[in-house]
C-alpha positions as CSV (number, residue, x, y, z in Angstrom):
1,X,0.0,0.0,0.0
2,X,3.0,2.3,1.2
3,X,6.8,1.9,2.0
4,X,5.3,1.5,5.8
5,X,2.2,-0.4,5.2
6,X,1.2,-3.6,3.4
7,X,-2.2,-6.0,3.7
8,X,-1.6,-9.7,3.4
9,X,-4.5,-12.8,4.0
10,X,-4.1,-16.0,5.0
11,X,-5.5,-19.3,5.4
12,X,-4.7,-21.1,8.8
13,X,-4.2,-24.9,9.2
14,X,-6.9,-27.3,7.8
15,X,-5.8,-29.8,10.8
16,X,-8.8,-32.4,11.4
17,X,-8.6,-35.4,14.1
18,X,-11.4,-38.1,13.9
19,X,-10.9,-40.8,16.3
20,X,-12.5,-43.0,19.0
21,X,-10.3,-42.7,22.4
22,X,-11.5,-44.8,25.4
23,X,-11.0,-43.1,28.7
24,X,-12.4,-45.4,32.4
25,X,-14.6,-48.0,30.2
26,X,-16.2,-45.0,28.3
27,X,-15.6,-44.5,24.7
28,X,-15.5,-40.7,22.7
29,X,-15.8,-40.1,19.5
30,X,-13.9,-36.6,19.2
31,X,-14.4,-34.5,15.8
32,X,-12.2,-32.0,15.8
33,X,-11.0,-29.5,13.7
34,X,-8.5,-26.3,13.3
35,X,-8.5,-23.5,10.8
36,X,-9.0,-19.8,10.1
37,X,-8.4,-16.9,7.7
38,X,-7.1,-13.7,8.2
39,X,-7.2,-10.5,6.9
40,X,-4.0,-8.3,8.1
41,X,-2.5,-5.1,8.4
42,X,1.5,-4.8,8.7
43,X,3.5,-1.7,9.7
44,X,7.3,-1.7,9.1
45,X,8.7,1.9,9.9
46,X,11.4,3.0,8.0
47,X,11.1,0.4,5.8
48,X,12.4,-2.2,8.3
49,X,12.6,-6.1,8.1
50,X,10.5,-6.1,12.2
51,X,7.0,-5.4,11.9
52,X,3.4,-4.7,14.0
53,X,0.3,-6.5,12.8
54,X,-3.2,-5.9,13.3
55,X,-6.2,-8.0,11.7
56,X,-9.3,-10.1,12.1
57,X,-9.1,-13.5,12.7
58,X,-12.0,-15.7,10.7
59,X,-12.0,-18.3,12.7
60,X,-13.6,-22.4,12.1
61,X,-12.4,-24.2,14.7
62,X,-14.3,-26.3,16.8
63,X,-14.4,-29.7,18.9
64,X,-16.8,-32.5,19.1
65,X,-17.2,-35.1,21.6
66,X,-19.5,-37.5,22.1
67,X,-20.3,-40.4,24.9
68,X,-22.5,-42.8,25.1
69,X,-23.5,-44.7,28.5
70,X,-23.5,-48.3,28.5
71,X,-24.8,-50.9,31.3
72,X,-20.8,-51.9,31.7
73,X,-19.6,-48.2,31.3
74,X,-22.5,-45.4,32.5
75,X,-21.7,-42.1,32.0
76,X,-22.0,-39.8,35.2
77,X,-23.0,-36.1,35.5
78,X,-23.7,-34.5,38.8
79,X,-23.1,-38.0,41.4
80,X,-25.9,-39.8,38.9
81,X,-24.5,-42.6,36.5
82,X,-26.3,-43.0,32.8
83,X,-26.3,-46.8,31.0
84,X,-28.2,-45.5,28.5
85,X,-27.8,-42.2,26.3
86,X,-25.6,-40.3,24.7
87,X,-24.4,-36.7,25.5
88,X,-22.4,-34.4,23.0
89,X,-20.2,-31.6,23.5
90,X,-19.2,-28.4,21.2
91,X,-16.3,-26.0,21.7
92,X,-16.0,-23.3,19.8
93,X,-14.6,-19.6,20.0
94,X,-17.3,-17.4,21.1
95,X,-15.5,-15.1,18.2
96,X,-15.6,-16.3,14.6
97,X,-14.5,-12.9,13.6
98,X,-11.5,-12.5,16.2
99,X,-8.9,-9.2,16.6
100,X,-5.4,-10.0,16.2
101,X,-2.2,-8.2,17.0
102,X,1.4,-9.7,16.4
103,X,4.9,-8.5,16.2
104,X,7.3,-10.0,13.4
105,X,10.4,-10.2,11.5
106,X,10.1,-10.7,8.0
107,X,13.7,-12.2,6.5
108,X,13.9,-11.4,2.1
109,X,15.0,-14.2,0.4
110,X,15.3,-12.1,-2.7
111,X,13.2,-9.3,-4.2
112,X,10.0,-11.1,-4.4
113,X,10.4,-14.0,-2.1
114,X,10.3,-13.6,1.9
115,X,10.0,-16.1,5.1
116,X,8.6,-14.6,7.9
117,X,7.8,-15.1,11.7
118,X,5.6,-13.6,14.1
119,X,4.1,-14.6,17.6
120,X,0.6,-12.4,18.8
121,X,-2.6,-13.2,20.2
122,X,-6.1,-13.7,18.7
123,X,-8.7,-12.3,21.0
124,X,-11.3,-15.0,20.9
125,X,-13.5,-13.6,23.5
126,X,-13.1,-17.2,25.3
127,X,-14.8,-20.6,24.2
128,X,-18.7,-21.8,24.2
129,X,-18.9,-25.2,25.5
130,X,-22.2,-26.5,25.0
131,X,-23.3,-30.0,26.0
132,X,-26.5,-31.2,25.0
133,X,-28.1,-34.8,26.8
134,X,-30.5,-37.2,24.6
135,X,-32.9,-37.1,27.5
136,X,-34.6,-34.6,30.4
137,X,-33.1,-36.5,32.9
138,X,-29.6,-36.8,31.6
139,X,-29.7,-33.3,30.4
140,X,-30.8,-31.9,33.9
141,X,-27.6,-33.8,35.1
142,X,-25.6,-32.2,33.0
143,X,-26.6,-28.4,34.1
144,X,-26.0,-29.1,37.3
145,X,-22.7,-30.6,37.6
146,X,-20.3,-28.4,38.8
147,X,-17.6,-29.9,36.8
148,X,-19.3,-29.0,33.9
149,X,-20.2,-25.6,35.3
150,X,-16.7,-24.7,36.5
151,X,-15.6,-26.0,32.9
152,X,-17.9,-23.4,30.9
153,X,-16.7,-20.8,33.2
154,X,-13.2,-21.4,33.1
155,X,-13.6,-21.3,29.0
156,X,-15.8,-18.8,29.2
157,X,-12.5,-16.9,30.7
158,X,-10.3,-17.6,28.1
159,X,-10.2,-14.1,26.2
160,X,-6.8,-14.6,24.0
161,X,-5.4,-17.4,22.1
162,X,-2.0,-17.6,21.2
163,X,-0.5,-17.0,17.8
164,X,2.2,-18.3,16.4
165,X,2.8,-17.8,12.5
166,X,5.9,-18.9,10.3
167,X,5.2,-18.4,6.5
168,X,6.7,-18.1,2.4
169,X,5.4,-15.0,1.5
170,X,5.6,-14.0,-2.5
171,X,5.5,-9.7,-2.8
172,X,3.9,-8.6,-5.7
């Protein structure tokens, strides 16, 4: 745009994890998955290699997990064990349009190419964990566990995430 200041976007990871774990005779099936664009502003003063960044953060990350109670392995919320029914649970940012700020060092390969670095945070505003129960009853458990409370809460309270970027940039 100027000496100073350029804009650069991005597309962040892609990572997906799919698996069955098995955790005290219960087994979760976990869908997760990590990833994000970004839209960023860089300023480099006096046309120097170090930089400060400032952007928005697109985010579409979130994890799955679900468990289902068996007679051999109940599921328990709240002192009261399930042998039947399933309950899921979603994490996501409560952001999907995040700030971001970041400091960085770009290093010029040549003219055009560059490989950068940078470490920030993305303002996420904490994470929404909702967990849903099959049934009244098993959903009632789940409201009032304090585990689970205490868990929302302590997500809830998680305002920044860190960022860490390393990249092959091409200038035009």
């Amino acid at each position: 745009m100027t000496p100073d200041w350029r804009a650069r976007a991005g597309w962040i990871g892609g990572l997906q994890l799919n698996e069955t774990q098995t955790e005290n005779g219960n087994s979760y099936d976990i869908d997760a998955a990590l990833g994000a664009m970004t839209v960023i502003a860089d300023y480099s003063p006096m046309d120097a290699d170090w930089r400060i960044s400032g952007g928005l953060v697109f985010s579409r990350t979130n994890i799955e997990t679900t468990i289902s109670g068996s007679a051999s392995n109940p599921i328990e919320y709240d002192g009261q064990s399930f042998d039947s029914g399933t309950a899921t649970s979603i994490a996501e940012f409560n952001r999907t349009a995040a700030p971001l700020v970041s400091v960085g060092y770009d290093y010029p390969i040549n003219d055009e190419w560059v490989l950068s670095s940078e470490i920030g945070a993305v303002f996420v505003g904490g994470f929404d964990i909702e967990i849903t129960g099959d049934s009244a009853e098993l959903q009632a458990a789940i409201d009032a566990d304090p585990d689970v409370q205490k868990a929302r809460a302590d997500a809830a309270n998680f305002a920044a995430y860190p960022y860490i970027n390393f990249s092959l940039g091409y200038r035009f």
